[in-house]
C-alpha positions in Angstrom: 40.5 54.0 -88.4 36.9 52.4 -88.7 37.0 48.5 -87.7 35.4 47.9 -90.9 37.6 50.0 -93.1 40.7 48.4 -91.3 39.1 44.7 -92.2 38.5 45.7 -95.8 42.6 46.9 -95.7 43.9 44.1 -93.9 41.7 41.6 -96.2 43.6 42.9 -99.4 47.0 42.9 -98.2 46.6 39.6 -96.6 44.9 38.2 -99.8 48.1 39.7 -101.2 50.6 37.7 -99.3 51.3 40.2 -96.8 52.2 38.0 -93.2 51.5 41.2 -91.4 47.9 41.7 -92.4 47.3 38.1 -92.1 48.2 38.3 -88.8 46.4 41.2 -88.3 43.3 39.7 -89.7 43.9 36.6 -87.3 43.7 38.8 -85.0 40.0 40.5 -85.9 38.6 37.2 -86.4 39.9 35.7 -83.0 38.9 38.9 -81.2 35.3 40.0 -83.1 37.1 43.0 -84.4 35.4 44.6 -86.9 34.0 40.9 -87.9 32.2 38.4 -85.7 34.4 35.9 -83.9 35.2 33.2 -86.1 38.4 31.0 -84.7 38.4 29.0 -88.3 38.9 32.1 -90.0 41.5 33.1 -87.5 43.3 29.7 -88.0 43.5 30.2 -91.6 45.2 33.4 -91.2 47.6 32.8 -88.2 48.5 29.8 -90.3 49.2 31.7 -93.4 51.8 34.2 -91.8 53.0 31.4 -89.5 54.1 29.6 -92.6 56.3 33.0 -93.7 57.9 33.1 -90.0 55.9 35.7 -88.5 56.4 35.3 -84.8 53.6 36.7 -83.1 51.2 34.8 -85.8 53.0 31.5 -84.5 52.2 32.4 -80.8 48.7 33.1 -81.3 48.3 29.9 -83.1 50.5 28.2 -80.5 47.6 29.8 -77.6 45.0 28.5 -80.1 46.1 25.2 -79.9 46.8 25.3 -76.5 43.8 26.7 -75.7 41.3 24.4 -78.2 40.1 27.5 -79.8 38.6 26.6 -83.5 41.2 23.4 -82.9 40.9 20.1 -81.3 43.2 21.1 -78.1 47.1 20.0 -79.0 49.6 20.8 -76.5 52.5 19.0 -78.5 51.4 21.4 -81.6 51.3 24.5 -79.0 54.9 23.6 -77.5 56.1 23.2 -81.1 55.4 26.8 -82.3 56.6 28.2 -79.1 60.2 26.7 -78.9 60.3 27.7 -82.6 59.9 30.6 -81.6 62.0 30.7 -78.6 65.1 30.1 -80.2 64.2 32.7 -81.9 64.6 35.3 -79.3 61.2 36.2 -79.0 60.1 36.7 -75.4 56.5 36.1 -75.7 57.3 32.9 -76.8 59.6 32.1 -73.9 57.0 33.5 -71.4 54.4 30.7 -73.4 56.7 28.0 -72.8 57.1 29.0 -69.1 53.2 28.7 -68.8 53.0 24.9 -70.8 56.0 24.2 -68.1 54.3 25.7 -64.3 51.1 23.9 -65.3 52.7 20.8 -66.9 50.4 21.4 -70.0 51.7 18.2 -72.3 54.9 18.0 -70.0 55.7 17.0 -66.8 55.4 19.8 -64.4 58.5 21.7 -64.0 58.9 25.3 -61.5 62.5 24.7 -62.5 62.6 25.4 -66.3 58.9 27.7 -66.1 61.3 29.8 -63.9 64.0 30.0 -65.7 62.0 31.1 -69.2 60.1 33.6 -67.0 63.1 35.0 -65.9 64.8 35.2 -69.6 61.8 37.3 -70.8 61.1 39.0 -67.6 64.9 40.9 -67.5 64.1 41.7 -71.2 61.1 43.2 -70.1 58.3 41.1 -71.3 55.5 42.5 -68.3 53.4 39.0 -69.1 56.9 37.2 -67.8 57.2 39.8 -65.4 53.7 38.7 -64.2 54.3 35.1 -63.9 57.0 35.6 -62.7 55.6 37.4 -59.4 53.0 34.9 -59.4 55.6 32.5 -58.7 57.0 34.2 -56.1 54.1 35.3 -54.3 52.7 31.3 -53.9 56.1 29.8 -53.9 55.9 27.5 -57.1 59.9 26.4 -57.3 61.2 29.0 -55.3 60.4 30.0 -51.2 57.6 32.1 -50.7 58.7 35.6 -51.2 56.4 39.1 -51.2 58.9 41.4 -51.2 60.0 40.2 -54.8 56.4 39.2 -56.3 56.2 43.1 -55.5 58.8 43.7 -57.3 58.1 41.8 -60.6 54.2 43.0 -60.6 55.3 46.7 -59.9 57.3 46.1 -63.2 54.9 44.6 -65.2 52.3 47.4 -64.2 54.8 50.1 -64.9 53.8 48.4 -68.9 49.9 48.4 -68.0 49.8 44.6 -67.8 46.0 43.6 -66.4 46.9 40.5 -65.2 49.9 42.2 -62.9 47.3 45.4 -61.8 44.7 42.6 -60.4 47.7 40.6 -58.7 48.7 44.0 -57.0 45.2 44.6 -55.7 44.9 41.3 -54.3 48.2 41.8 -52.1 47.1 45.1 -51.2 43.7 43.5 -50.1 44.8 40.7 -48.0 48.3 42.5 -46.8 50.6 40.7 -48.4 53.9 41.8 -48.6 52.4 45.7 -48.2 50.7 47.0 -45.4 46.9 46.3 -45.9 45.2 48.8 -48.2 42.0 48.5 -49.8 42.0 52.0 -51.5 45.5 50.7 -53.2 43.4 47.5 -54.1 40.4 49.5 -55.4 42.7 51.4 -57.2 44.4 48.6 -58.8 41.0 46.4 -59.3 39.7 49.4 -61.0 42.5 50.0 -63.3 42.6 46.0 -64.6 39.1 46.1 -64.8 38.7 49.3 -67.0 40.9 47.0 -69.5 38.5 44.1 -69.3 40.5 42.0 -66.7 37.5 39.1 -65.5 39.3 38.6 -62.4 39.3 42.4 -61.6 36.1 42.6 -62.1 34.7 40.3 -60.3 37.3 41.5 -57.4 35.9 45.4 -58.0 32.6 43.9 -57.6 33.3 42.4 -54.4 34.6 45.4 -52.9 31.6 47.3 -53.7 29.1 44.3 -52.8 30.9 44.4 -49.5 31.8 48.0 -48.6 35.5 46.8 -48.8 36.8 51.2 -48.9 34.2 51.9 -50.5 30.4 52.6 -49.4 27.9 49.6 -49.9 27.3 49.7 -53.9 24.8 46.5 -54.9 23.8 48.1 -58.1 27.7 48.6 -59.4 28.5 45.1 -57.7 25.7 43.8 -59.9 27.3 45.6 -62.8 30.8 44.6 -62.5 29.9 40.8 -61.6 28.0 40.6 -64.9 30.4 41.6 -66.7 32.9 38.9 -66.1 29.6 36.5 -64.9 28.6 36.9 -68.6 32.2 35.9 -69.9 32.1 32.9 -68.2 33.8 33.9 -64.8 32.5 31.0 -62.4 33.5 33.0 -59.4 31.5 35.9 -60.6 28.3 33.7 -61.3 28.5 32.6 -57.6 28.9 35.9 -56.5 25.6 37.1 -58.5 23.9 34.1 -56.5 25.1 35.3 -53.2 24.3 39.1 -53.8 20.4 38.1 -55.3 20.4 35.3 -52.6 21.0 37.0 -49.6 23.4 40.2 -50.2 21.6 42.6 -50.6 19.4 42.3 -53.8 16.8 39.4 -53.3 15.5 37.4 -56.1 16.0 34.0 -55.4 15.0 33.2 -59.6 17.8 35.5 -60.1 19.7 33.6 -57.8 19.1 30.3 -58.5 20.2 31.0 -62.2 23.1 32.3 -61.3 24.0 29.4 -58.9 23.1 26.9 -61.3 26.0 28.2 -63.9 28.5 28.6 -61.1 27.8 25.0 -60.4 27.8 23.7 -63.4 31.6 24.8 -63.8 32.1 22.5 -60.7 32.2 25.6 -57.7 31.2 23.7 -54.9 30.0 26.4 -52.5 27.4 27.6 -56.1 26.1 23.3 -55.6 25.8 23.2 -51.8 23.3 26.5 -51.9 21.9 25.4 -55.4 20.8 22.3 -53.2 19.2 24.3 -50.5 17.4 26.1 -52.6 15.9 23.0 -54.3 15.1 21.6 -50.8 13.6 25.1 -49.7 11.6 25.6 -53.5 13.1 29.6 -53.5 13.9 30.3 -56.9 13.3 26.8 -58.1 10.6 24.4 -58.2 11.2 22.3 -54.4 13.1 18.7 -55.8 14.6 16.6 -53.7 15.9 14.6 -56.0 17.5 18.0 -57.5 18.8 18.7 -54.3 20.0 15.4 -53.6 22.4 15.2 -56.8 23.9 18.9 -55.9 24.1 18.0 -52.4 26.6 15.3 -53.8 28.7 17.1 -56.0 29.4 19.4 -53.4 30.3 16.7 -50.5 32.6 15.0 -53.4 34.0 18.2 -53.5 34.6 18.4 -50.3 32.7 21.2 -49.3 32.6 21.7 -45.5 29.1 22.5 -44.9 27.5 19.4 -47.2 30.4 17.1 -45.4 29.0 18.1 -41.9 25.4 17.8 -43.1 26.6 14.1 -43.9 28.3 13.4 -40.5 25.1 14.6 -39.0 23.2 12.3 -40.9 21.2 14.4 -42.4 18.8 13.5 -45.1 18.8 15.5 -48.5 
């Protein structure tokens, strides 16, 4: 079905009551489906089947709140349509509350408990739990480091398609964790979340290809790839489009610069160290010392090793 003929659908049976196609219609407005994005309209309609019990209406305005989308940011509001739900049974709401608990998100910070509600959806087969839950297990967050079983838990979640679980596999099969060191596997993986829209894999693809990682030398589809996730917002991606027009390849130090200057202003400290030596140099930019000078000390609050040696050496920016 059309977007727009499924709007016009949804739009009379949610003006008719139905939580359903409210939800539904939350969903469109949230996503750009068929409509542009509009989080207020999205509110109004998540709210609207919340209020008749719909469950996954309740999460998606829990992640709104959580998430400040169209709402001033409310954790306490979040973690209160999630544990409704929760008792409840549903496992999407369990695997919510095991987020707002590993990141301490209007709590104190508790592995323990995240863990536990991870594990409840997980063995139900939530693949977002599933997810997590190797996550947890492959950095050690409440439990010992263990490979072997963040395998496992990705393995299951990717068996369900999950993005977030095919980009997690990649990266082990990249660095050799817990697998023999692959990068085809990666590839394969990266290329699978990213064909789903997965930032992270994206920008991961793209590095592959920017640096022949089992793959020949690709600038033009590392360019591609970067953008995409560079354009949503992915800070790792912008610095990536500053290295590859800065020196990796494809030189265009305007290009460059612009790209460093959005990496840095989401507070990457390797995008402010380089977006100061190009305002020291003039490549790309207008040459400002003064420019220079207030990137040069974001970075070195940062910590960035390269600015913090330029400072023991005494070094004048």
């Amino acid at each position: 079905m059309l977007d727009g003929a499924e709007y016009k659908l949804n739009l009379a049976l949610a003006e008719a009551g139905d939580p359903g196609a409210q939800h539904s219609l939350g969903v469109m407005y949230q996503n750009g489906q068929g409509v542009e994005i509009n989080y207020d309209e999205a509110i109004k309609w998540y709210l609207k089947a919340a209020r008749q019990g719909h469950a996954d209406a309740k999460n998606n305005l829990g992640l709104m709140y959580q998430y400040g989308l169209g709402v001033e940011q409310d954790y306490e509001e979040a973690l209160k349509l999630f544990m409704e739900n929760a008792q409840d049974g549903n496992l999407a709401a369990q695997n919510n509350l095991g987020w707002i608990h590993q990141h301490g998100l209007g709590v104190p910070q508790d592995y323990k408990e995240a863990l536990l509600l991870y594990q409840k959806a997980a063995d139900l087969g939530n693949s977002d739990a599933q997810n997590n839950l190797g996550w947890m297990h492959q950095h050690g967050e409440g439990v010992p480091k263990n490979y072997a079983e963040a395998i496992k838990w990705y393995n299951k979640a990717v068996a369900q398609g999950n993005p977030d679980a095919q980009n997690n596999l990649g990266w082990m099969y990249q660095n050799g964790e817990g697998v023999p060191q692959d990068d085809n596997e990666a590839l394969r993986w990266y290329s699978k979340a990213a064909e789903q829209g997965h930032v992270d894999a994206q920008n991961n693809l793209g590095w592959m290809y920017h640096h022949g990682k089992g793959v020949p030398h690709d600038y033009a589809k590392a360019v591609k790839l970067y953008l995409k996730a560079a354009e949503r917002g992915h800070a790792y991606a912008q610095l990536n489009l500053g290295w590859i027009y800065g020196k990796g390849g494809l030189l265009d130090y305007e290009e460059s610069a612009k790209w460093f200057l959005k990496a840095a202003e989401q507070g990457i400290a390797t995008a402010q160290f380089n977006l100061c030596l190009m305002y020291m140099e003039g490549k790309g930019v207008e040459k400002d010392e003064d420019m220079a000078a207030i990137w040069y000390r974001k970075a070195i609050e940062q910590g960035h090793a390269d600015a913090h040696a330029r400072s023991l050496a005494r070094i004048k920016i």
